[in-house]
C-alpha positions as CSV (number, residue, x, y, z in Angstrom):
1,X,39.1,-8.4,-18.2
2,X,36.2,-10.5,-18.0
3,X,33.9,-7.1,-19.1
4,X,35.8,-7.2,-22.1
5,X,35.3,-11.4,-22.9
6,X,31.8,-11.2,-22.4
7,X,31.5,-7.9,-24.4
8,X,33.7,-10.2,-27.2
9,X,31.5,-13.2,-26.8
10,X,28.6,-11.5,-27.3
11,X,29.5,-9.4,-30.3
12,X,30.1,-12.9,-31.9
13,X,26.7,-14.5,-30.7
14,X,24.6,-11.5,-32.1
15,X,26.3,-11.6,-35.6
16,X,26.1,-15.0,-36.0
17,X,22.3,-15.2,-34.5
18,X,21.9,-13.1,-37.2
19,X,23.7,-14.6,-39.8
20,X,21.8,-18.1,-39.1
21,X,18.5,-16.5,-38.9
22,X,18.9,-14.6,-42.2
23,X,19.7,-18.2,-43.9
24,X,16.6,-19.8,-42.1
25,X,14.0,-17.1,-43.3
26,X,15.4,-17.7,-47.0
27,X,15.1,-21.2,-46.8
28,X,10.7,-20.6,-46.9
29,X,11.4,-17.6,-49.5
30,X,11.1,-18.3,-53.5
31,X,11.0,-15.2,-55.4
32,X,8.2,-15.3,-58.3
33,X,9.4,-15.2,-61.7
34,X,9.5,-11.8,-63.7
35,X,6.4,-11.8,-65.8
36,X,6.8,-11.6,-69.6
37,X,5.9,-8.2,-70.7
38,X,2.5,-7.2,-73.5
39,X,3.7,-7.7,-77.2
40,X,2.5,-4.1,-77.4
41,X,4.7,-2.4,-74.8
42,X,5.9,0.6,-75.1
43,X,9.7,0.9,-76.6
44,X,12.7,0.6,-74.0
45,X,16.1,1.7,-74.7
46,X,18.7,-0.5,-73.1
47,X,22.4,0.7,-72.8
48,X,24.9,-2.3,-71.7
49,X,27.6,-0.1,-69.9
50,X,31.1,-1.7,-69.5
51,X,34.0,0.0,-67.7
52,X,36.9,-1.2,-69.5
53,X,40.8,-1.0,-67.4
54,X,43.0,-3.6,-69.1
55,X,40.8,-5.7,-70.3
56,X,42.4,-6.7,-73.3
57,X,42.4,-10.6,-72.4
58,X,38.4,-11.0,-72.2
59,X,36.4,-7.8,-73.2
60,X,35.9,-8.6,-77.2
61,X,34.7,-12.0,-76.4
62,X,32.8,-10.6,-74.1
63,X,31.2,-8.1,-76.7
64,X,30.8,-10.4,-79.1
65,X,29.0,-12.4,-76.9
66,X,26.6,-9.5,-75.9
67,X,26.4,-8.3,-79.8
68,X,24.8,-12.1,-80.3
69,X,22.4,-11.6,-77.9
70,X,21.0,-8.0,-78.5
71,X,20.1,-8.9,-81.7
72,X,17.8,-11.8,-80.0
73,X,16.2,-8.9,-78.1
74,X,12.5,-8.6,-78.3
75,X,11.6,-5.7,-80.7
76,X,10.2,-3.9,-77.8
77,X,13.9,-3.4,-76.6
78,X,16.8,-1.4,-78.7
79,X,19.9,-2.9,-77.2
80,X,23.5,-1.2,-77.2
81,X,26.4,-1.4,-75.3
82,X,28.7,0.8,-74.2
83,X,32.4,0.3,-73.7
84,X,33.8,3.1,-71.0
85,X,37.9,3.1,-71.6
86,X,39.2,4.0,-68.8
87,X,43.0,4.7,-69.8
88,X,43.8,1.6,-70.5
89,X,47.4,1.1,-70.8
90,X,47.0,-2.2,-72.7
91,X,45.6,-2.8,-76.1
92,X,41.7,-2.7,-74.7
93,X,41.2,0.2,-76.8
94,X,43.1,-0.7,-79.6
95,X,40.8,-4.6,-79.9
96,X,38.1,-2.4,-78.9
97,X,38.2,0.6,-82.2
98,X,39.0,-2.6,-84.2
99,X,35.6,-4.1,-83.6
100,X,33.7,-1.0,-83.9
101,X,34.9,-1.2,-87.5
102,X,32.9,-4.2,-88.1
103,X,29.7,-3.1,-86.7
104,X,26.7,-1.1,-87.2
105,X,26.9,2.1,-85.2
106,X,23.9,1.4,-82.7
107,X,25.7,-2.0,-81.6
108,X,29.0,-0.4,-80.1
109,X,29.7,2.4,-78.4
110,X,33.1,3.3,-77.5
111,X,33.9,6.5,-74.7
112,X,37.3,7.0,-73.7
113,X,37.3,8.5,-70.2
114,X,39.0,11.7,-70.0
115,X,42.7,11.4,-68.7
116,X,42.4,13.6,-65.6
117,X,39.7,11.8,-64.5
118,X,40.4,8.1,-65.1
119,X,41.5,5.4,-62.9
120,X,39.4,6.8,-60.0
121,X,37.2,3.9,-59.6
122,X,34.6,2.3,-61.0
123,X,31.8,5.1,-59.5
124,X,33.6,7.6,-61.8
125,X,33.6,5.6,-64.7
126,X,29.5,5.2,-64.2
127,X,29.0,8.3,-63.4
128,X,31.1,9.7,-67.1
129,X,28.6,7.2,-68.9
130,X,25.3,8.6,-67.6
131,X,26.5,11.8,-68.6
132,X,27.4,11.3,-71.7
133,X,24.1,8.5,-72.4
134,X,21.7,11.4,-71.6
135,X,23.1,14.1,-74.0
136,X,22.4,11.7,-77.0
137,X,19.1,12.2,-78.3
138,X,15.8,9.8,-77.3
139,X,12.9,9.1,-78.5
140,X,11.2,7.5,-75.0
141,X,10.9,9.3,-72.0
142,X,13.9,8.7,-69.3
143,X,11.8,6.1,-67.3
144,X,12.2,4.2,-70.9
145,X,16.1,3.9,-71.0
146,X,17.7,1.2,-69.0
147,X,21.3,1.1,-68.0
148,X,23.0,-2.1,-66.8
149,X,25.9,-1.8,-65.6
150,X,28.0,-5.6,-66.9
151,X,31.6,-6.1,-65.8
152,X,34.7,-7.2,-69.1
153,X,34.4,-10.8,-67.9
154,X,30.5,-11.1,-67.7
155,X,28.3,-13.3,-70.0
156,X,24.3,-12.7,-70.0
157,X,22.1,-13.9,-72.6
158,X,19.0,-12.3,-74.7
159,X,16.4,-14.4,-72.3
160,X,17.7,-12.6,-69.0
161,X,18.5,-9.3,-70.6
162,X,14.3,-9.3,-71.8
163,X,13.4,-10.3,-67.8
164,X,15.5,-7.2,-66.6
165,X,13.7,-4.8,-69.0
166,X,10.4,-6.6,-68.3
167,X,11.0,-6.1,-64.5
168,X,10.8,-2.6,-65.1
169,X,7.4,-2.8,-67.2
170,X,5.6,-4.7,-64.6
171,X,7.1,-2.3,-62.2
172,X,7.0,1.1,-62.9
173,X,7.3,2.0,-59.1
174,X,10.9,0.7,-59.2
175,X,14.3,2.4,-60.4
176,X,17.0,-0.2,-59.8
177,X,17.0,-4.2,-60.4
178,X,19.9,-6.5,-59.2
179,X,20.0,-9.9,-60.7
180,X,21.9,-12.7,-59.1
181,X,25.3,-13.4,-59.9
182,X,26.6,-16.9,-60.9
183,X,30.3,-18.0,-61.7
184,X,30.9,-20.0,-64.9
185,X,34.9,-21.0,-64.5
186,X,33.9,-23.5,-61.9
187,X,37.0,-25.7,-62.5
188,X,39.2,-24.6,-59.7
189,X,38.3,-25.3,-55.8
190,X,38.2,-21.3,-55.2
191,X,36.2,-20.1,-58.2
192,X,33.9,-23.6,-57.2
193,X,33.7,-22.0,-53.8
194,X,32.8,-18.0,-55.0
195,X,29.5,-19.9,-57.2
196,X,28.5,-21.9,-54.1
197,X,29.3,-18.4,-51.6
198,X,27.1,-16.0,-54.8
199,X,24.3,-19.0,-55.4
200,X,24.3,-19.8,-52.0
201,X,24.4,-17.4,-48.8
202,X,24.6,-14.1,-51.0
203,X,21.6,-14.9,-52.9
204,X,20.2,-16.3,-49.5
205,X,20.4,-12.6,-48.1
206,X,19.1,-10.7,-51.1
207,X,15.9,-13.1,-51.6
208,X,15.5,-12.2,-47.5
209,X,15.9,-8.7,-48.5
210,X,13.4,-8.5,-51.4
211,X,11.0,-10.4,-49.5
212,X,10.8,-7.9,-45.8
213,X,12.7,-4.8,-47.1
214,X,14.4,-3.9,-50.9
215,X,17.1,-5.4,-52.6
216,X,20.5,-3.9,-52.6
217,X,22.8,-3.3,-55.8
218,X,25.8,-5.5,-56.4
219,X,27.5,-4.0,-59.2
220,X,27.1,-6.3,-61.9
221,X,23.8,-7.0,-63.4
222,X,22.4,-4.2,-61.9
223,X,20.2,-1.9,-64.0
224,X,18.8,1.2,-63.2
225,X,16.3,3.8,-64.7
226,X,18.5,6.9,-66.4
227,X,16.3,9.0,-64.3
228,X,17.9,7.5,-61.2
229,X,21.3,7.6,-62.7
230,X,20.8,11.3,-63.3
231,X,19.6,11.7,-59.9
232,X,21.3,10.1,-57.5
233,X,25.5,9.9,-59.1
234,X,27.7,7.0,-57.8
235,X,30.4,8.1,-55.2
236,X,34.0,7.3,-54.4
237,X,33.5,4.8,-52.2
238,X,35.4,1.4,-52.7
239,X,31.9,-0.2,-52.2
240,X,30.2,2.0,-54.9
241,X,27.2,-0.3,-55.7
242,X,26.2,-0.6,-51.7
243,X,26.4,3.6,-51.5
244,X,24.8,3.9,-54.5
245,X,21.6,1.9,-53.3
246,X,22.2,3.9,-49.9
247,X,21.8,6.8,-51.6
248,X,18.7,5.8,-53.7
249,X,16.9,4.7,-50.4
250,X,17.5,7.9,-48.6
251,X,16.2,9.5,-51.6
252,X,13.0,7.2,-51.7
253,X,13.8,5.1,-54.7
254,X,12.7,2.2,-54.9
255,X,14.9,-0.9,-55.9
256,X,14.8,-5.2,-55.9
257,X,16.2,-8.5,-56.7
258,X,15.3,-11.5,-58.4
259,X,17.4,-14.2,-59.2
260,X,15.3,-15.1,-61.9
261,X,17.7,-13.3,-63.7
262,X,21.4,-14.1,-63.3
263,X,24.3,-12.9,-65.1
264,X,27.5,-15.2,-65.1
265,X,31.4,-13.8,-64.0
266,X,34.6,-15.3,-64.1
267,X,35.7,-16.1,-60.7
268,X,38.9,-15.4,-59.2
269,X,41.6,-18.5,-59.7
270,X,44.2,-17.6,-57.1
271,X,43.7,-16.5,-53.4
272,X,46.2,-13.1,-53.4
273,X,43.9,-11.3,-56.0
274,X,40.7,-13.3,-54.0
275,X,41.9,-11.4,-51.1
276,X,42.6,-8.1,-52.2
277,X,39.1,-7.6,-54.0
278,X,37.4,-8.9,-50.4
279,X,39.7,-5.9,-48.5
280,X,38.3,-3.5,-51.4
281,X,34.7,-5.0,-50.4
282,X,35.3,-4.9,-46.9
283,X,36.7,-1.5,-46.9
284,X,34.0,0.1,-49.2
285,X,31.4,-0.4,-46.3
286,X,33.1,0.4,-43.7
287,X,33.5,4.1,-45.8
288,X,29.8,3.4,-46.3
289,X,29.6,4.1,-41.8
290,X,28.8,7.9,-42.5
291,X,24.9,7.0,-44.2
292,X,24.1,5.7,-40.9
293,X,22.7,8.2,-39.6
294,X,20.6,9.5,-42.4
295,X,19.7,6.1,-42.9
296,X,17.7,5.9,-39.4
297,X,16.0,8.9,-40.0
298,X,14.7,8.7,-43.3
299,X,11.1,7.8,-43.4
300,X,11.8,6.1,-46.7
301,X,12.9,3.0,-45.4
302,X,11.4,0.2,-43.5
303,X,12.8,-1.2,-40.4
304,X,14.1,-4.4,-41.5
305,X,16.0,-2.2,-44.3
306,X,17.4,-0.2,-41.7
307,X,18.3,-2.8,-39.0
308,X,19.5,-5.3,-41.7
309,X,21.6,-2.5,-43.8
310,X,23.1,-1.7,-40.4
311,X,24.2,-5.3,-39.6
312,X,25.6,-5.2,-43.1
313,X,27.7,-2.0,-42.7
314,X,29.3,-3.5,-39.1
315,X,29.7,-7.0,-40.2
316,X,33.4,-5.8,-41.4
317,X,34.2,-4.5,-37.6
318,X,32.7,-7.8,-35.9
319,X,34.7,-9.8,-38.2
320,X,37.5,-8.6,-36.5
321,X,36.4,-9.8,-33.4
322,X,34.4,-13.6,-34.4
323,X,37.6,-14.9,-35.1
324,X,38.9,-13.6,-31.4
325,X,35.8,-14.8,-29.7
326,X,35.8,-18.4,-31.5
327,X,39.4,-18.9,-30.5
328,X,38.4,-18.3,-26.9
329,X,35.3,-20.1,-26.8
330,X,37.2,-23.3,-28.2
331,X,40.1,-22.8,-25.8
332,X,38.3,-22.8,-23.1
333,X,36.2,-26.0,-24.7
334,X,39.6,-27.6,-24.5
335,X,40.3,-26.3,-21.3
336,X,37.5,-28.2,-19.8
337,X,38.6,-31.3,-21.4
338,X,41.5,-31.1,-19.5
339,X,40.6,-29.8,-16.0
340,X,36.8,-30.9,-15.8
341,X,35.7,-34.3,-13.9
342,X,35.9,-37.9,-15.3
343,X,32.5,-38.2,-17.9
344,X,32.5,-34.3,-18.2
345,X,30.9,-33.1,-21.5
346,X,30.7,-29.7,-22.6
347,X,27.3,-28.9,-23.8
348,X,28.5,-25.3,-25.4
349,X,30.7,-27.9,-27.6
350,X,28.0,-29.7,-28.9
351,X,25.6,-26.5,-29.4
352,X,28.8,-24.8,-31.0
353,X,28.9,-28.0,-33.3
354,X,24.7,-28.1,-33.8
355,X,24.8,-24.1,-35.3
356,X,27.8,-24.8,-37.5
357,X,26.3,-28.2,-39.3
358,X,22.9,-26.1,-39.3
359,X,24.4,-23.2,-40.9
360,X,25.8,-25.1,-43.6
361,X,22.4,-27.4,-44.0
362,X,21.0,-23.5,-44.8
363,X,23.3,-22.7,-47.2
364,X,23.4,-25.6,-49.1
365,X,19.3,-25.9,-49.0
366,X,19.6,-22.0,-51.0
367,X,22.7,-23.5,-53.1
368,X,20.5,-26.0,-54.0
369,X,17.4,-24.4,-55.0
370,X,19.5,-21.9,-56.9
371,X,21.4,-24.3,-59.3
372,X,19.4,-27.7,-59.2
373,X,18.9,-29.6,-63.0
374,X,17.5,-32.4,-63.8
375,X,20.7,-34.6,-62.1
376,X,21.4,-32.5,-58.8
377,X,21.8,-34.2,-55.3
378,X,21.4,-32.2,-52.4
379,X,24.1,-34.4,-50.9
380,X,26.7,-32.4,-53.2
381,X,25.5,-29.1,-51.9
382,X,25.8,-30.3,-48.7
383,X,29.4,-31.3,-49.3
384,X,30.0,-27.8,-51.1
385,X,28.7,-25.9,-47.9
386,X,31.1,-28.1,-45.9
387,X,34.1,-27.6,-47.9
388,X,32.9,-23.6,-48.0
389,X,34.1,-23.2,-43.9
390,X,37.5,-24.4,-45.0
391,X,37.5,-21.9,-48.1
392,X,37.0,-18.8,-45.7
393,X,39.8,-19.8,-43.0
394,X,42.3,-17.7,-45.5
395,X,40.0,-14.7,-45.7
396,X,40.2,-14.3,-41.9
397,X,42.7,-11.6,-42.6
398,X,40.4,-9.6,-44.4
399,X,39.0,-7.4,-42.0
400,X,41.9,-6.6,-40.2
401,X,43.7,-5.1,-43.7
402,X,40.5,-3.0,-44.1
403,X,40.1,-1.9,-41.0
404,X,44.0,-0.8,-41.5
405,X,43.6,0.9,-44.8
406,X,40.5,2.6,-43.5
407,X,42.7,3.9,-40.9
408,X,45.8,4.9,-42.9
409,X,43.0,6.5,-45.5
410,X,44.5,4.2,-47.9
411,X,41.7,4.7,-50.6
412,X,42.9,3.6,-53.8
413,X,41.1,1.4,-56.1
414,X,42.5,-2.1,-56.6
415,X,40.9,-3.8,-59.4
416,X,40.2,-6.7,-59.5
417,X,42.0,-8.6,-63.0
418,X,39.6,-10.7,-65.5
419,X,41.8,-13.1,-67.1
420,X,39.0,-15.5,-68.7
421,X,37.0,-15.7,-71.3
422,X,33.2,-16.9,-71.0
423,X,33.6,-19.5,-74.1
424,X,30.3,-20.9,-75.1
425,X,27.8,-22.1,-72.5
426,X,29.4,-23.8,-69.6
427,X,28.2,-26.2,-67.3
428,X,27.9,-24.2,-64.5
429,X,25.4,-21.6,-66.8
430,X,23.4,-24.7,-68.2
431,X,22.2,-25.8,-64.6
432,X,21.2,-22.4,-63.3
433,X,19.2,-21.8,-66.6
434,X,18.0,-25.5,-66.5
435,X,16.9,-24.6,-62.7
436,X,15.2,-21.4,-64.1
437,X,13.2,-23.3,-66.0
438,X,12.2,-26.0,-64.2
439,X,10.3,-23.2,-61.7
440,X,8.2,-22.2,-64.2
């Protein structure tokens, strides 16, 4: 018994050593900004590639919104975006042939996923796209043609769209570029808390990333070379950006992040849908467990990549046991209150205390330097990282339904439902752009 509560205690230390060590080495990293490209580079061919299931509440404001921006592109860049229907049983498809009507072809272009292979996930809906994109006839060579892939509820303006393609001029090594993610419905406490979690101790890991290792893909805002999309197919995994990048590592592409880009989401207003899309998270890399070993052995990939991709993939598995291992350190903190002499103080109590308050001092230094105008206080971001222990008490349950559906093979999609619309420029955009230029 005792084997087993040091072996539990010690799963818990190591993952969360690691956690707080991964927010201290981002607090000395800022990533440069993308360099502007020549006036007289070559042509680039960007394709905007939506999957579309049931989007009928956000996705033509969403393309409108994109529509207003490609045609502030650079004339270097030929911007179009692509709306993948993925049998839609509401009137997505309908707004969507509506709007095509009232555009130039080369603005919109609608596919409608084939019936007997829709609603398979969001890997399968990529995957149709690139196939489709690279029968059409180009005048640049594959290396030229950008695909980013941009969720129904995103907003991303012509500025960030030019960085992305720029990226790829100034770096002709690399094949995939992940932008950070903001959230621009920052008017409830749990889309508040998804910014400060994306701005904050995400973005804190992928800047650690790009700085000893490569960045990894998170879906949206991630672009990609067609070359690579050819090459190396998205699979069925629940997780399908993380085994995607998997997949391009093995295969010895090379990919980053830069948050000088960011592309802006709708968060998620209520906790039931919160939670299901963290199982679907959580799930997709546990599925992702079966690259390990190629992982280790390919000599494409350094040894940060390798360890830190690893910590990554088991993180779901020691979740199940931090919880376990907290409540039994603080019982027996408690315990000792009880039992121990008279002036007895625990020193694991206070050290316990010291790693929390320091954790949170790390994430809100990388909240900070992510989102601060003009008018930020650090003491806000403080109080934001505070506030962000209490929002993950309710997602404790989270690996223990993955770990369950991994185990019944319960592998179906659940999608996660976008039910606002990015109106205008909100707040929340205004001070990560405001931050982006006060770097420079």
């Amino acid at each position: 018994m005792s084997f087993i509560l040091l072996f539990v205690l010690l799963i818990s230390f190591i993952f969360y050593l690691a956690c707080l060590i991964n927010l201290a080495l981002s607090a000395g990293i800022t990533l440069p900004p993308i360099q502007k490209a020549a006036l007289d580079s070559e042509k680039y061919k960007l394709y905007l590639i939506i999957p579309v299931l049931n989007e009928e509440q956000v996705i033509i404001s969403t393309i409108k919104s994109l529509i207003s921006e490609i045609d502030k592109l650079p004339t270097h860049i030929q911007g179009t975006i692509v709306a993948v229907n993925d049998h839609s049983t509401d009137d997505s498809l309908f707004l969507l042939s509506q709007l095509k009507k009232q555009l130039p072809t080369s603005q919109l272009i609608i596919l409608d996923h084939p019936t007997d292979l829709a609603q398979k996930g969001k890997g399968a809906v990529l995957n149709f796209a690139v196939s489709t994109i690279a029968k059409y006839p180009h005048e640049v060579d594959p290396r030229h043609i950008i695909l980013g892939v941009i969720d129904a509820d995103s907003w991303i303006d012509a500025p960030n769209l030019t960085k992305a393609v720029d990226f790829f001029i100034n770096s002709p090594a690399h094949d995939m570029f992940q932008s950070g993610v903001a959230i621009y419905n920052t008017d409830n406490w749990l889309t508040k808390m998804q910014n400060f979690e994306f701005l904050g101790i995400n973005s804190a890991q992928q800047q650690v990333r790009e700085k000893y290792g490569q960045g990894i893909a998170s879906g949206n805002g991630q672009f990609i070379t067609l070359t690579l999309g050819l090459d190396i197919p998205w699979g069925n995994s629940l997780l399908e950006d993380l085994e995607f990048t998997l997949r391009a590592w093995i295969k010895g592409y090379r990919t980053a992040f830069n948050n000088d880009v960011v592309i802006h989401q709708s968060g998620i207003a209520t906790l039931r849908p919160l939670i299901r899309q963290r199982i679907r998270w959580c799930q997709g890399s546990l599925q992702c467990w079966s690259y390990l070993p190629a992982l280790w052995y390919s000599p494409n990939l350094h040894f940060f990549q390798k360890l830190d991709t690893t910590l990554w993939l088991l993180l779901p598995a020691a979740a199940t046991i931090v919880p376990l291992a907290n409540t039994i350190a603080l019982g027996m903190q408690i315990y000792g209150v009880f039992t121990a002499p008279p002036h007895w103080t625990s020193s694991a109590l206070f050290v316990i205390i010291a790693l929390n308050l320091l954790t949170c001092l790390f994430m809100a230094l990388q909240y900070h330097q992510n989102t601060m105008a003009d008018n930020s206080k650090f003491g806000r971001a403080l109080g934001l990282s505070l506030i962000f222990q209490v929002y993950l008490l309710p997602l404790i349950i989270v690996p223990y339904m993955a770990v369950f559906r991994q185990i019944r093979q319960l592998n179906q999609w659940e999608k996660t439902t976008h039910d606002v619309n990015p109106q205008g420029t909100p707040s929340a955009i205004k001070s990560v752009d405001n931050h982006r230029q006060k770097i420079k």
